[in-house]
PABA-145211 format. One record per atom (N, C-alpha, C): x, y, z; residue in one letter. Coordinates in steps of 0.1 Angstrom, whole numbers, plus 2048, in hexadecimal, padded with zeros to 3 digits. Example, Ala and Ser with C-alpha at 12.3 -4.5 7.8 and 13.67 -1.06 7.14 Angstrom:
2
8847C784Ea 87B7D384Ea 8847DF84Ea 8807EA847s 8897F5847s 88180084Fs 
% end
This chain:
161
827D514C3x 81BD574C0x 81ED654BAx 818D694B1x 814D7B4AAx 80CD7E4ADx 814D8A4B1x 80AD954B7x 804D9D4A9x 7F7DA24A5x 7F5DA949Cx 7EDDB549Fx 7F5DC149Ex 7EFDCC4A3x 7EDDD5495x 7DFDD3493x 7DADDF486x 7D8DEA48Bx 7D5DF1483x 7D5E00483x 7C9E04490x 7BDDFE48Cx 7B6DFE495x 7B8DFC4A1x 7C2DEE4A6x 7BFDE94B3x 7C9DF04B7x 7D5DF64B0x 7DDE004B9x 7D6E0C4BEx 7CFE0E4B4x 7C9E224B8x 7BFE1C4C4x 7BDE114C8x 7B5E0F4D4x 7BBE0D4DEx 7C6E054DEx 7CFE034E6x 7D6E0D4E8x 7DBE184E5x 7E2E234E7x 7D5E2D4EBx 7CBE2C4ECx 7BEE364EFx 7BDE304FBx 7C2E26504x 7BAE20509x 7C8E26517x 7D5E2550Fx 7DEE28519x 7DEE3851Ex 7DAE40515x 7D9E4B516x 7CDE4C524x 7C1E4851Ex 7B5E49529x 7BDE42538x 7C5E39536x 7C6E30545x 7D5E3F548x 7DAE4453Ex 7E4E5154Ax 7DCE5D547x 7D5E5F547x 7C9E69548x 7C3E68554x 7BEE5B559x 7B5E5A562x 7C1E5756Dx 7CEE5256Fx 7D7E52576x 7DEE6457Ax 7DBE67576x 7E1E76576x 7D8E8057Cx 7CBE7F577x 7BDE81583x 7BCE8058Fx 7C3E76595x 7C6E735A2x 7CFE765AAx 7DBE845A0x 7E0E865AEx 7E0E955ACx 7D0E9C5A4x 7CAEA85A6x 7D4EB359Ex 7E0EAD598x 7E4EB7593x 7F0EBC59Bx 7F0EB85A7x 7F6EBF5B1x 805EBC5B4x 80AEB25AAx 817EAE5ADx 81BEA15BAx 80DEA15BFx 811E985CBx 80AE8E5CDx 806E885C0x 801E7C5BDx 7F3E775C6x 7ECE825C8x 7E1E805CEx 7E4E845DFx 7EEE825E6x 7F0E875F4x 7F0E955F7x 7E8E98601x 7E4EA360Ax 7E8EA3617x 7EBEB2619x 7F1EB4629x 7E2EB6632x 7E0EAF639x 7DCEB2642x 7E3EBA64Ex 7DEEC7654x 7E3ECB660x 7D6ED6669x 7DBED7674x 7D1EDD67Fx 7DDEE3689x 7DAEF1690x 7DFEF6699x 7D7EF06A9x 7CEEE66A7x 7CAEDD6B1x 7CFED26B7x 7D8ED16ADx 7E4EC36B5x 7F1EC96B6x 7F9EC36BCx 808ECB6BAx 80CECA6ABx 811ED56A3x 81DED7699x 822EC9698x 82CECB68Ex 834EBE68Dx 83FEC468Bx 848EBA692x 855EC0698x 862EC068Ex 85FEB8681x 868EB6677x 862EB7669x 868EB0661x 861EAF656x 85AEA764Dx 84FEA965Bx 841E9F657x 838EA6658x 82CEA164Ex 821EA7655x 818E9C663x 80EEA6665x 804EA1670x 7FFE9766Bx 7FAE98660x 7EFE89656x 7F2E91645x 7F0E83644x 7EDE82631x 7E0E7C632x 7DAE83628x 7CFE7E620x 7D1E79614x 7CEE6960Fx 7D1E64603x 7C6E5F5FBx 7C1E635F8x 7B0E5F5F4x 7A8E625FDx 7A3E51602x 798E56614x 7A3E5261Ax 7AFE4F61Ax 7B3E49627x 7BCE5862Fx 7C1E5863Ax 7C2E62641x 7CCE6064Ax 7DBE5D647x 7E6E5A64Cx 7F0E63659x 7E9E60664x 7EAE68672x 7FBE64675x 803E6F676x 80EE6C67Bx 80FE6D68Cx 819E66695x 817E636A2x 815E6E6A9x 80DE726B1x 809E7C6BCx 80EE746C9x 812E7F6D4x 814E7D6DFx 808E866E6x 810E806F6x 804E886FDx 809E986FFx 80BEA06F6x 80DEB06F8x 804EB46F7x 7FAEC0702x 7EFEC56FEx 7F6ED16F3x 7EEED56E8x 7F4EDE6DFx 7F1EEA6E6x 7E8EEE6F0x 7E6F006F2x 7F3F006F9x 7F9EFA701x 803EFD70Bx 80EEF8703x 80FEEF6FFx 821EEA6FAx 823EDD707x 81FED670Ex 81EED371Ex 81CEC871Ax 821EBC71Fx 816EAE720x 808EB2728x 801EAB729x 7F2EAB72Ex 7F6EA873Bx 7FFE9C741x 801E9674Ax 80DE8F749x 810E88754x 81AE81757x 81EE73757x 808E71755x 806E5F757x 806E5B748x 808E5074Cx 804E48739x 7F4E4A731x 7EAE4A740x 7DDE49738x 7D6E5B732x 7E1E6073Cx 7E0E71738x 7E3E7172Ax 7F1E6D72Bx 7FBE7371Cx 7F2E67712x 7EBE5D712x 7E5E57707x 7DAE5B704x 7D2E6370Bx 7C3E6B70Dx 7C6E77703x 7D4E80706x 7D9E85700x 7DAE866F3x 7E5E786F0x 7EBE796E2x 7DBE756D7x 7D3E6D6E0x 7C5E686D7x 7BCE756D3x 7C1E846E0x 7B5E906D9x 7BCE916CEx 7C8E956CDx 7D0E9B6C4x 7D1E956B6x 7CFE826B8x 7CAE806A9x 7BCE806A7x 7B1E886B1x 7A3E886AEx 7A5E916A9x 7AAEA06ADx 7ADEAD6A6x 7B1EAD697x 7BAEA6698x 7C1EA468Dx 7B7E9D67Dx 7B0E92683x 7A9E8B67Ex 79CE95677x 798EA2680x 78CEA867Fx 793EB2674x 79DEB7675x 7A3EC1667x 79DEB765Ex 79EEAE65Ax 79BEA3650x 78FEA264Cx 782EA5656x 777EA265Bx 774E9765Ax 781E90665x 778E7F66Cx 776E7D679x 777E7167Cx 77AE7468Ex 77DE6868Dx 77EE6569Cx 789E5569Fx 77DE4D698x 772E4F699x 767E3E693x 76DE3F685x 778E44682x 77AE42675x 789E3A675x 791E3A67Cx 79EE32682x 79CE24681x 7A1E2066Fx 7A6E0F672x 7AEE08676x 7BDE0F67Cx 7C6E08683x 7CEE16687x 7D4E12695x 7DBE1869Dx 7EBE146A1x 7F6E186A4x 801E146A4x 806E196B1x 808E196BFx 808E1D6CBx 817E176CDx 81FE226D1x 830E216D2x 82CE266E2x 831E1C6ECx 835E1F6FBx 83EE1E6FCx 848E2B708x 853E2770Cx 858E1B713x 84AE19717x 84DE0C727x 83FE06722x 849DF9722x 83ADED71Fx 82DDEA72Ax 836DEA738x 82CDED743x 827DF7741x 822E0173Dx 815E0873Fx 80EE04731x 808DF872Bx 803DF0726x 7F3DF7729x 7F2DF1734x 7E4DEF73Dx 7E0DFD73Ex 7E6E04742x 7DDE10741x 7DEE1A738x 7E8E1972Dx 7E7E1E721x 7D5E1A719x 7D7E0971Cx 7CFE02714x 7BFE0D71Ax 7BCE0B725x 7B4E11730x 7AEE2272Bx 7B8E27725x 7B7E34721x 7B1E33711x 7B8E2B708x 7B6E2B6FCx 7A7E246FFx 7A4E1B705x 797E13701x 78AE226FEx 78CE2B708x 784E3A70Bx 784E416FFx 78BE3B6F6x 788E436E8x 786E3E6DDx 782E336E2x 77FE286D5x 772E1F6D8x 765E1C6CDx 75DE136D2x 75FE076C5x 75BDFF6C3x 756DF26BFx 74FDF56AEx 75CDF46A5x 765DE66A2x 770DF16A6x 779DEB6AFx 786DF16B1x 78DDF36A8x 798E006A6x 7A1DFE69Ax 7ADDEE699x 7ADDED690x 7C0DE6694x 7CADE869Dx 7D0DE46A0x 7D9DEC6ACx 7E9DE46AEx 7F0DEA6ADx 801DE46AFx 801DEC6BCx 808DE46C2x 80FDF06CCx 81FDEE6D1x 827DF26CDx 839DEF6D1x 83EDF76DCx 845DF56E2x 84EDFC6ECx 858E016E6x 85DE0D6E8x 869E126E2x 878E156EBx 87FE156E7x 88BE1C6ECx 888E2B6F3x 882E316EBx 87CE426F1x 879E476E5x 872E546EDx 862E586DFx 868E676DEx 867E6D6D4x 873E746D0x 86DE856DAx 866E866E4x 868E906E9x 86DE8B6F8x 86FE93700x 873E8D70Dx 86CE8B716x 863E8371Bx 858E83725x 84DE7A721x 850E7A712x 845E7570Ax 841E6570Cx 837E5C714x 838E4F719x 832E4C70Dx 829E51705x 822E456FAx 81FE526EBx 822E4C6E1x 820E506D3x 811E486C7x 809E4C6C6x 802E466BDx 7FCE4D6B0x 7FEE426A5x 7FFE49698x 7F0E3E693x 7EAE4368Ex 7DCE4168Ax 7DCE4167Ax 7D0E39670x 7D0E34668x 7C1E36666x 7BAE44660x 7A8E4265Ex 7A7E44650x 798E3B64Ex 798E3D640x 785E4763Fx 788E4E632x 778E55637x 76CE4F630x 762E5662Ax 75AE52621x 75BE52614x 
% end
């Protein structure tokens, strides 16, 4: 088959590529970062490397893992599992509210335990911050969560309006 491209149907075709990286290039503000934003807040802990707290990628709002560190002190909250997950959940509320969302905005959650037995009362803690449609939820056990003391990690996934 031939292809036959006149004068006309190219200047449309080439007007048409222009407009489709025109409107591609709009979306990432100019900014070099293809549309991603730092999210951060002096209301959760810092981030200890070189990550941010959250990305914002359009509406969605990409929470990296919080532990249970209260941020005024530097401290865990506690020592139990349902403390340090009470914890790590204000800290992506905090986190979430720089953004201006809050957890009813959390479509899935990713909960790293050190110890699979404390399942039950992690779960117990988390239920306290969440109502109905629940986010998604993984939850794995790890080898160890990269501060020392740290029993559970959870990294959140909200999307806004």
């Amino acid at each position: 088959m031939k292809a036959d491209f006149s004068t006309k149907g190219s200047s449309a075709l080439i007007a048409g590529l222009i407009f489709a990286g025109l409107a591609a290039r709009a979306g990432d503000a100019g900014d070099g970062n293809r549309g991603k934003a730092e999210i951060s807040t002096t209301s959760a802990p810092a981030a200890i490397g070189p990550y941010s707290q959250a990305i914002r990628a359009g509406k969605t709002i990409y929470v990296s893992g919080e532990i249970g560190i209260d941020p005024a002190t530097g401290n865990f909250k506690g020592a139990s599992i349902g403390e340090q997950t009470e914890q790590a959940l204000m800290n992506v509320a905090a986190i979430l509210a720089a953004a201006g969302l809050t957890l009813d905005n959390v479509v899935a959650t990713t909960v790293y335990l050190s110890d699979m037995n404390d399942f039950t009362a992690m779960n117990a803690a988390y239920a306290k911050s969440f109502s109905k449609p629940f986010p998604a939820r993984a939850t794995i056990q790890v080898a160890a969560l990269p501060k020392k003391g740290a029993l559970v990690e959870i990294s959140a996934i909200a999307v806004g309006p």
